[in-house]
LUMDOMAR-854996 format. One record per residue (C-alpha): residue number from 1; x, y, z. Coordinates in steps of 0.5 Angstrom, whole numbers, plus 2048, in hexadecimal, padded with zeros to 3 digits. Layout:
LUMDOMAR-854996
+-----+-----+-----+-----+
|   i |   u |   v |   w |
+-----+-----+-----+-----+
| NUM |   X |   Y |   Z |
...
+-----+-----+-----+-----+
//
This chain:
LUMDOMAR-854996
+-----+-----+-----+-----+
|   i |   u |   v |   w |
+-----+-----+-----+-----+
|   1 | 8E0 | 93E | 868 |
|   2 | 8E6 | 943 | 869 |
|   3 | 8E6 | 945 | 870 |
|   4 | 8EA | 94B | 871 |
|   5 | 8E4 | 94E | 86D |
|   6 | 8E0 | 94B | 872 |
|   7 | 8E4 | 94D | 878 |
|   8 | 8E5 | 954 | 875 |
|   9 | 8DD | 954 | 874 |
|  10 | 8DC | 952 | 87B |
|  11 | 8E1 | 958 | 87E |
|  12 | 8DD | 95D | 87A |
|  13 | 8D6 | 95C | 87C |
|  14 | 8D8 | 95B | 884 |
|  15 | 8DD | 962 | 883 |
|  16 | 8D6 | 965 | 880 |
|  17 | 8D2 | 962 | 885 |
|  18 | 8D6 | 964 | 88B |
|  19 | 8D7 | 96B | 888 |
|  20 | 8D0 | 96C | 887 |
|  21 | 8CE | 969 | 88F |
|  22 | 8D4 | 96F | 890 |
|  23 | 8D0 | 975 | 88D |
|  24 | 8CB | 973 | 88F |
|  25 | 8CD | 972 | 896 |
|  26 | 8D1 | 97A | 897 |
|  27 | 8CA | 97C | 895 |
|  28 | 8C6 | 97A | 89B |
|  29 | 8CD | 97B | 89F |
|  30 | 8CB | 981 | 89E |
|  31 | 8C3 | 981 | 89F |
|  32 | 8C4 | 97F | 8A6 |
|  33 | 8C9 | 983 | 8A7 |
|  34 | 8C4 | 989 | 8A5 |
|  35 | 8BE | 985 | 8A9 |
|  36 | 8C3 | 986 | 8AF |
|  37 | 8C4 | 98D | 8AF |
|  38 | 8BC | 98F | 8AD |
|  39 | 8BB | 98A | 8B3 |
|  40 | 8C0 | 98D | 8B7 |
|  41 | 8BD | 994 | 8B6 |
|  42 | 8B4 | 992 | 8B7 |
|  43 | 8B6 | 98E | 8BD |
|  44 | 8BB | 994 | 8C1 |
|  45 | 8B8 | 999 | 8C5 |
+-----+-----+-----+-----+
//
């Protein structure tokens, strides 16, 4: 068993992973963002 392989395998697939969480996560940063605006406009009288 080479370890550093291991390691090196592990590494990248939590960096993947936590990009993937990451991109995902702007994107409904934003929807919401939008969402509060829209409601902002529906609910101002």
């Amino acid at each position: 068993m080479n370890w550093n392989l291991l390691i090196i395998f592990f590494s990248l697939i939590l960096i993947l992973t936590t990009s993937m969480m990451y991109f995902n996560f702007i994107p409904n940063i934003q929807k919401s963002i939008i969402i509060k605006k829209t409601m902002k406009k529906n609910w101002s009288w």
